[in-house]
mmCIF file of the N, C-alpha and C atoms, coordinates in Angstrom:
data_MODEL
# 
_entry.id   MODEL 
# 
loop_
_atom_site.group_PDB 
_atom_site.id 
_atom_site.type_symbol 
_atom_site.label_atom_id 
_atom_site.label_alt_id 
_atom_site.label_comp_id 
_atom_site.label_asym_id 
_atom_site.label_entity_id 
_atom_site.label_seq_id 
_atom_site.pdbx_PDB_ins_code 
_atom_site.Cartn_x 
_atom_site.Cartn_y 
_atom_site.Cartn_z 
_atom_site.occupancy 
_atom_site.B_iso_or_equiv 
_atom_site.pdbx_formal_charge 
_atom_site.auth_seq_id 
_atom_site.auth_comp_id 
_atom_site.auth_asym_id 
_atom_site.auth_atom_id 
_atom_site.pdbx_PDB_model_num 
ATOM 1   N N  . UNK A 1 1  ? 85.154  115.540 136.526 1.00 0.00 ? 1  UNK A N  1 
ATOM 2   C CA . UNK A 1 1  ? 85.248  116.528 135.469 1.00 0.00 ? 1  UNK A CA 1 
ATOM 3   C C  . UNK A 1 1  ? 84.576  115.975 134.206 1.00 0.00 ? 1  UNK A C  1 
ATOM 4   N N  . UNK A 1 2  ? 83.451  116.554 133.875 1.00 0.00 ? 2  UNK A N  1 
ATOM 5   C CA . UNK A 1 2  ? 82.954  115.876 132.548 1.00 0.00 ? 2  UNK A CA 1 
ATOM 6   C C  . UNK A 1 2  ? 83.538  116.068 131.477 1.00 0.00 ? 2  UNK A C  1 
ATOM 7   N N  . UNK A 1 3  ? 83.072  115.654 130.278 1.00 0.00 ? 3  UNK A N  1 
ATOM 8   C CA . UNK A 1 3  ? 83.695  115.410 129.032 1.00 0.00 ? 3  UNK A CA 1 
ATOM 9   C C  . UNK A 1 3  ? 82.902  116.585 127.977 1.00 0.00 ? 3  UNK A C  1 
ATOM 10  N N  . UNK A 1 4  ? 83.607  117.270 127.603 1.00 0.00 ? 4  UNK A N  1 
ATOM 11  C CA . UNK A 1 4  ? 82.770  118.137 127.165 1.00 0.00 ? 4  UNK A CA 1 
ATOM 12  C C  . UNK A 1 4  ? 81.810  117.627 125.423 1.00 0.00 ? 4  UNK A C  1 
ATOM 13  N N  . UNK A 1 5  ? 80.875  118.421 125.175 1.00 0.00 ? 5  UNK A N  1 
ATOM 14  C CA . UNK A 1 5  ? 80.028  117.747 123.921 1.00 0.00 ? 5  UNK A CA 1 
ATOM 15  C C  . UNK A 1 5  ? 81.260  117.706 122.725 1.00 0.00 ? 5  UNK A C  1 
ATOM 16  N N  . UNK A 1 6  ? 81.536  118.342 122.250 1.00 0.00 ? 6  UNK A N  1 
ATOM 17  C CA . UNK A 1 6  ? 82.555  118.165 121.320 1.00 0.00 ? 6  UNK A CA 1 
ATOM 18  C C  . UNK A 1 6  ? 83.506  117.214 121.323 1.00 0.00 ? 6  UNK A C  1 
ATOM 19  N N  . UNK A 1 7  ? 83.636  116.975 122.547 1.00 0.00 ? 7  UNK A N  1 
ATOM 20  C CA . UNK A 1 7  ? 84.866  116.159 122.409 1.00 0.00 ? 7  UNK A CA 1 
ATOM 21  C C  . UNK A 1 7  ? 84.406  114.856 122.236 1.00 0.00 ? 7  UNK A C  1 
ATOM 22  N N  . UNK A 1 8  ? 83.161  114.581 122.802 1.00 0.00 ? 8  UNK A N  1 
ATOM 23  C CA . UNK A 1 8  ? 81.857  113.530 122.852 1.00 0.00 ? 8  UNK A CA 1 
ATOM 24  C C  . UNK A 1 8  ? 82.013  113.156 121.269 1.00 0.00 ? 8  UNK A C  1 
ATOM 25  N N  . UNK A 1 9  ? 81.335  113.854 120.973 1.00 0.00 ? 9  UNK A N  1 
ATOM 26  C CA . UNK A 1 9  ? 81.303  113.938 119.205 1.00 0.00 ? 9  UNK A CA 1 
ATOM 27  C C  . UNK A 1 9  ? 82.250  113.279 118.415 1.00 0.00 ? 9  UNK A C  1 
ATOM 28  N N  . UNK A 1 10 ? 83.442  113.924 118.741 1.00 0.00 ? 10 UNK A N  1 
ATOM 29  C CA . UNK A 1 10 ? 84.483  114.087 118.272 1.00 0.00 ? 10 UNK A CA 1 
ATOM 30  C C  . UNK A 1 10 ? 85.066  112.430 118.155 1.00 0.00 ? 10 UNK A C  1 
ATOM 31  N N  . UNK A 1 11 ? 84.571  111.947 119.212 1.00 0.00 ? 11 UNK A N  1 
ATOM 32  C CA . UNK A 1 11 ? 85.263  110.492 119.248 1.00 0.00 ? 11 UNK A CA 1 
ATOM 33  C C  . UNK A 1 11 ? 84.504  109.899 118.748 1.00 0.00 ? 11 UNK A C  1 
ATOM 34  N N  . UNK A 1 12 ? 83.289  109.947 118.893 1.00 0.00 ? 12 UNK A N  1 
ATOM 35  C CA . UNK A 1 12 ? 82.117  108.561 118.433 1.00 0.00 ? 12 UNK A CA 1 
ATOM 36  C C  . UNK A 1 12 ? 81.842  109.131 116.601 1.00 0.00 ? 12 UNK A C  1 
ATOM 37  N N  . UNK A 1 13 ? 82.468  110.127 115.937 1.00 0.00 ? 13 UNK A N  1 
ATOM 38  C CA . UNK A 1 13 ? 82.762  110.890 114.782 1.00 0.00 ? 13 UNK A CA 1 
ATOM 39  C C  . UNK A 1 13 ? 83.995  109.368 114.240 1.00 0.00 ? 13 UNK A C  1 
ATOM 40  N N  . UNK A 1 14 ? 85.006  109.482 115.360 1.00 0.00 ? 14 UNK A N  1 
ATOM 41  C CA . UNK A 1 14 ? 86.036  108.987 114.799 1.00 0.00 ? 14 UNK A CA 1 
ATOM 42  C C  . UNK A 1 14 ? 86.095  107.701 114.567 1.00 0.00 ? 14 UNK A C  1 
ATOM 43  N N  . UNK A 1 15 ? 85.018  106.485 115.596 1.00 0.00 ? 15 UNK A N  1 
ATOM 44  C CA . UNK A 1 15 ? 84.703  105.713 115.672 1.00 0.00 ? 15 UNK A CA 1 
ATOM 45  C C  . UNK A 1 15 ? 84.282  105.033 114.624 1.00 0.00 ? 15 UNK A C  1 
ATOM 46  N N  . UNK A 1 16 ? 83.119  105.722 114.092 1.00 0.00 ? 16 UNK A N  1 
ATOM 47  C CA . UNK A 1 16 ? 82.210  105.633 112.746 1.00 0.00 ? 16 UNK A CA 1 
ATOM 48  C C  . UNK A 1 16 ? 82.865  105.571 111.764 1.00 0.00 ? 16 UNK A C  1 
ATOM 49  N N  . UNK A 1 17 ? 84.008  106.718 111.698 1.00 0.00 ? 17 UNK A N  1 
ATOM 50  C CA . UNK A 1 17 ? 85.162  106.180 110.471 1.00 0.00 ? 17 UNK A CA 1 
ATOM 51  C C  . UNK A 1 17 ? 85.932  105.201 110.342 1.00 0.00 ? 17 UNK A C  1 
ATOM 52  N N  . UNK A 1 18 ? 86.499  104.921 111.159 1.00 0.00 ? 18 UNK A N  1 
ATOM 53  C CA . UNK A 1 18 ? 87.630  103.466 111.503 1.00 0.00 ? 18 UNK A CA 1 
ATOM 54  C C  . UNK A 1 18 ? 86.280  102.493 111.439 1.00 0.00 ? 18 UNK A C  1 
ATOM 55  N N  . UNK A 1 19 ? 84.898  102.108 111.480 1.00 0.00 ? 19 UNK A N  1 
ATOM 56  C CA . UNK A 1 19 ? 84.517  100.782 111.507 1.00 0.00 ? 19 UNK A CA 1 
ATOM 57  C C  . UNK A 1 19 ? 83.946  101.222 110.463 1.00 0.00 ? 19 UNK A C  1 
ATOM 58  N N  . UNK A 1 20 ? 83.859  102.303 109.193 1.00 0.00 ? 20 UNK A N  1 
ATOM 59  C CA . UNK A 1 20 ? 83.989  102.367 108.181 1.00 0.00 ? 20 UNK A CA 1 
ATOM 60  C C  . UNK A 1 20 ? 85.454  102.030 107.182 1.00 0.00 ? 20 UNK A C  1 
ATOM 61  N N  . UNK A 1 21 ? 86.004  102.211 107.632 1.00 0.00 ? 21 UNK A N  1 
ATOM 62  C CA . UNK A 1 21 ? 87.205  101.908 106.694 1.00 0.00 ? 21 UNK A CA 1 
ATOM 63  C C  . UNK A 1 21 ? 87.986  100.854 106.848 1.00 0.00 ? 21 UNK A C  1 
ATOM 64  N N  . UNK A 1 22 ? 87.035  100.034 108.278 1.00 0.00 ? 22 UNK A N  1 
ATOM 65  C CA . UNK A 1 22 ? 87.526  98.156  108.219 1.00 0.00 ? 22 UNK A CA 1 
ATOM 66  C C  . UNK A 1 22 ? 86.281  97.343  107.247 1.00 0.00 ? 22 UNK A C  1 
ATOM 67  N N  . UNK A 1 23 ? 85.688  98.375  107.301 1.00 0.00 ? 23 UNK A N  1 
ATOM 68  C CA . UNK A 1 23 ? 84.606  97.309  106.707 1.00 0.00 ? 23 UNK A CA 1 
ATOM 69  C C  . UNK A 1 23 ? 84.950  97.457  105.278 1.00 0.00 ? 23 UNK A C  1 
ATOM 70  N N  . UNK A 1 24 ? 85.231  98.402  104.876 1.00 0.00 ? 24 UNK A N  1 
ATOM 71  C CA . UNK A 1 24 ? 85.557  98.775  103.372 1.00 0.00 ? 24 UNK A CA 1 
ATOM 72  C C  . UNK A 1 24 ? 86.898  97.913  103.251 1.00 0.00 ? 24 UNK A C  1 
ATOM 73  N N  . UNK A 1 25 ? 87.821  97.491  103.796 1.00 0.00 ? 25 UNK A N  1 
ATOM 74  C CA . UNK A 1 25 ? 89.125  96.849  103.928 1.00 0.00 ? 25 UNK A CA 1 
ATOM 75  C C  . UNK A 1 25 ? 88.627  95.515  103.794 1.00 0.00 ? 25 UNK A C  1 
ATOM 76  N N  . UNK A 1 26 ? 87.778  95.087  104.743 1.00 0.00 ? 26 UNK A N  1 
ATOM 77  C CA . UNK A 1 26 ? 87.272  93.879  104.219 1.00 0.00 ? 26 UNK A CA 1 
ATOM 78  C C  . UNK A 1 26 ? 86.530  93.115  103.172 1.00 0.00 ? 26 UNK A C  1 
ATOM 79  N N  . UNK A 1 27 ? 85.715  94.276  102.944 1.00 0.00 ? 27 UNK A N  1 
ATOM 80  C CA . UNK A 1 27 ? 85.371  94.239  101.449 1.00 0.00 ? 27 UNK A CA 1 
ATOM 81  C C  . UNK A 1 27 ? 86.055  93.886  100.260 1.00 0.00 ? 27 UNK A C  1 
ATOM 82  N N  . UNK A 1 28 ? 87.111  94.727  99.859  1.00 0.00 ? 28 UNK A N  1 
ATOM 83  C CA . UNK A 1 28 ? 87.906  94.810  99.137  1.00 0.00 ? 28 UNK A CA 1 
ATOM 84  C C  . UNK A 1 28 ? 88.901  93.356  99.391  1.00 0.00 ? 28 UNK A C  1 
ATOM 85  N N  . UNK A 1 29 ? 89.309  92.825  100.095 1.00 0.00 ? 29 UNK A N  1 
ATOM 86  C CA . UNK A 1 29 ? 89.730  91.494  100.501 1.00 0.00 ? 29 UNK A CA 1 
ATOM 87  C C  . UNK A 1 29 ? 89.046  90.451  100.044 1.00 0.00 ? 29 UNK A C  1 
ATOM 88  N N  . UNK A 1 30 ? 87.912  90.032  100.188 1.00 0.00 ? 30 UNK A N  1 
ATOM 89  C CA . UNK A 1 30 ? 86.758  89.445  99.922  1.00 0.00 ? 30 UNK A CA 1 
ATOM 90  C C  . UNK A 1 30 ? 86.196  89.130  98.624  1.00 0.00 ? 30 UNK A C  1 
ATOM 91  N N  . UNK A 1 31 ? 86.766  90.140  97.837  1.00 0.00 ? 31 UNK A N  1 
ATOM 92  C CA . UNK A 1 31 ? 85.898  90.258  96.395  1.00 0.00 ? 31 UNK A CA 1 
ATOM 93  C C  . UNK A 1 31 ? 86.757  90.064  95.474  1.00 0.00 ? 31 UNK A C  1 
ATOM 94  N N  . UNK A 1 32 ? 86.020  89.245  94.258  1.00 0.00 ? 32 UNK A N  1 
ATOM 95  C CA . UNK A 1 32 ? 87.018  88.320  93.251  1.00 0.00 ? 32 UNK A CA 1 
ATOM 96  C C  . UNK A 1 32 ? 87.685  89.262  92.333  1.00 0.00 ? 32 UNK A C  1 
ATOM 97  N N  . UNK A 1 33 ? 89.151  88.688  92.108  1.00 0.00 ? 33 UNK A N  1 
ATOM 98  C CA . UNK A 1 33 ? 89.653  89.236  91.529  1.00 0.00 ? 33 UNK A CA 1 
ATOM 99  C C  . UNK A 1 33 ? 89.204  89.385  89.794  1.00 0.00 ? 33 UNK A C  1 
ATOM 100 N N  . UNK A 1 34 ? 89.400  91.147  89.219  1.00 0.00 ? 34 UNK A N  1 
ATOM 101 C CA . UNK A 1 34 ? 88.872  90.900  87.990  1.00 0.00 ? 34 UNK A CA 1 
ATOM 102 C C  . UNK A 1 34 ? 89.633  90.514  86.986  1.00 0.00 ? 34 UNK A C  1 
ATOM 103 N N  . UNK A 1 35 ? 89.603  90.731  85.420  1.00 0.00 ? 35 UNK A N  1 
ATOM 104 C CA . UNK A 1 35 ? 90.681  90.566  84.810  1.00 0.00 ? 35 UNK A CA 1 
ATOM 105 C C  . UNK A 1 35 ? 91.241  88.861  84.411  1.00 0.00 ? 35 UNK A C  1 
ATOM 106 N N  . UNK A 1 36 ? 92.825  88.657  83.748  1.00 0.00 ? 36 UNK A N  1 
ATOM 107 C CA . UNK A 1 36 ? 93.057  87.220  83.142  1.00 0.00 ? 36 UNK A CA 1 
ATOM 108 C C  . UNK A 1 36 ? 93.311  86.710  84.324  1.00 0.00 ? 36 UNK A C  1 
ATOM 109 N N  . UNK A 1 37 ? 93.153  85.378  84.521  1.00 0.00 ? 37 UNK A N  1 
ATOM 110 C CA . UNK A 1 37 ? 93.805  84.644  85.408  1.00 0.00 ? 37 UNK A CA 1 
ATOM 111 C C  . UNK A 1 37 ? 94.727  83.753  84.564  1.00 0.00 ? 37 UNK A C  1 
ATOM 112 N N  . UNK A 1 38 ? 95.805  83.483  84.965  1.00 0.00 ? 38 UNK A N  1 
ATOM 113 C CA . UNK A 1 38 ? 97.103  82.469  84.622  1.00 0.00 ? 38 UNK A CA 1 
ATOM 114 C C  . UNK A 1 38 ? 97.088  81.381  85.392  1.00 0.00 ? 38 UNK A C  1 
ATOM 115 N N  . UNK A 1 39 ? 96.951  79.890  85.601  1.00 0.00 ? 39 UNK A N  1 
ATOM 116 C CA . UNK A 1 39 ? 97.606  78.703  86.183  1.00 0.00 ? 39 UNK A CA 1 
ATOM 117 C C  . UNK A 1 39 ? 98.577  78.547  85.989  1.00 0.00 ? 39 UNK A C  1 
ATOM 118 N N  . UNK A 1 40 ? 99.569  78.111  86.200  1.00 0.00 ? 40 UNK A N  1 
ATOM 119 C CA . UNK A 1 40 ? 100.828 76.847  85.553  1.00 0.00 ? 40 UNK A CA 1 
ATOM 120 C C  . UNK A 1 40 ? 100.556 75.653  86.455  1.00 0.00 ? 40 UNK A C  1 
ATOM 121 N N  . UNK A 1 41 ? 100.302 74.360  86.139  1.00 0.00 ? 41 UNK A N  1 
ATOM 122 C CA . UNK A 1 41 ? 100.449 73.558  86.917  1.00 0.00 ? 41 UNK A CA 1 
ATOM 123 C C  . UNK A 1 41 ? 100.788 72.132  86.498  1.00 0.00 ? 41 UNK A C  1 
ATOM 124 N N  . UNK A 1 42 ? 100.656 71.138  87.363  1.00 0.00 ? 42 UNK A N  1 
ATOM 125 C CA . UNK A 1 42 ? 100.933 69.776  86.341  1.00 0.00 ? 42 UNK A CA 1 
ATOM 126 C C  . UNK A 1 42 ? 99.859  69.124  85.067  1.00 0.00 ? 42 UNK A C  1 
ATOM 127 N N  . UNK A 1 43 ? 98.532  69.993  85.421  1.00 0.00 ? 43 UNK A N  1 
ATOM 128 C CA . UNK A 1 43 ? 98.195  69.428  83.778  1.00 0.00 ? 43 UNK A CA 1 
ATOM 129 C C  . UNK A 1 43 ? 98.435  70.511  83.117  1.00 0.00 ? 43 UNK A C  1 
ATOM 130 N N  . UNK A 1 44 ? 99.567  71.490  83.094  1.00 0.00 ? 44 UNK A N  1 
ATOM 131 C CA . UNK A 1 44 ? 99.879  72.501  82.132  1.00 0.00 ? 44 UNK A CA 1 
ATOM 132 C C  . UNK A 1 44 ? 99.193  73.793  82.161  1.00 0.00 ? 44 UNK A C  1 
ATOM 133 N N  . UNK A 1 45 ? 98.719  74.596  81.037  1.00 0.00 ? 45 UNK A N  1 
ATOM 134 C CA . UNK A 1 45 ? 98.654  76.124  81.123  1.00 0.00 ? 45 UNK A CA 1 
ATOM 135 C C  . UNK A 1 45 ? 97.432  76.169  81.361  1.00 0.00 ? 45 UNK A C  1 
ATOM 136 N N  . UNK A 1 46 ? 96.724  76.955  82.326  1.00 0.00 ? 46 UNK A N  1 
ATOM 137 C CA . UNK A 1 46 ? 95.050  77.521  81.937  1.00 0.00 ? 46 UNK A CA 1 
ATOM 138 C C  . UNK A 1 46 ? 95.113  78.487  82.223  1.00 0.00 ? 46 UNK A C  1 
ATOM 139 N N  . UNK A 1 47 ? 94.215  79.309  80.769  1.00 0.00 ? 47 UNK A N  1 
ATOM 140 C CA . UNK A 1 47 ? 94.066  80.692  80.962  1.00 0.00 ? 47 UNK A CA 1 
ATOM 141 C C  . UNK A 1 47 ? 92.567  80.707  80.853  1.00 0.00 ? 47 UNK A C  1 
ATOM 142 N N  . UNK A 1 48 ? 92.065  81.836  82.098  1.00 0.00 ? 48 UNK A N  1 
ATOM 143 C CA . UNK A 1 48 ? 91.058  82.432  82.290  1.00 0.00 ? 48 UNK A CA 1 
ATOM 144 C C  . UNK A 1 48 ? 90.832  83.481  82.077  1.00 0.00 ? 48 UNK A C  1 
ATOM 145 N N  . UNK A 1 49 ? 89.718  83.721  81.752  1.00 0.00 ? 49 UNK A N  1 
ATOM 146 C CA . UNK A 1 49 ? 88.401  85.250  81.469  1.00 0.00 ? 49 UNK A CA 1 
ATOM 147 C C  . UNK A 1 49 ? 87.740  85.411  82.957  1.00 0.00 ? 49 UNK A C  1 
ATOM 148 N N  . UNK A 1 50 ? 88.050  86.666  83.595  1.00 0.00 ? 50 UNK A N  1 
ATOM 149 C CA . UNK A 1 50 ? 86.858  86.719  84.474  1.00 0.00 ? 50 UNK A CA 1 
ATOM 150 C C  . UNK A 1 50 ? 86.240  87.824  84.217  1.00 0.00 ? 50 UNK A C  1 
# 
């Protein structure tokens, strides 16, 4: 029983989105945070500009 075209579509449609929206997930993972940065540590306070 074949698969009809639409439904064809329909999946390799859905495909394209999900390895769109891992790649965008990974992206967003990946990329530096903007804004202050805070330390506390043993030589004391550092504050950053990014």
């Amino acid at each position: 029983m074949p698969i009809s075209r639409n439904i064809l579509f329909l999946i390799i449609g859905a495909l394209i989105v999900g390895v769109g929206v891992l790649g965008y997930n990974l992206y967003q993972t990946k990329k530096q945070p903007e804004g202050l940065q805070i330390n506390v540590g043993p030589n004391g306070l550092k504050i950053q500009n990014k």
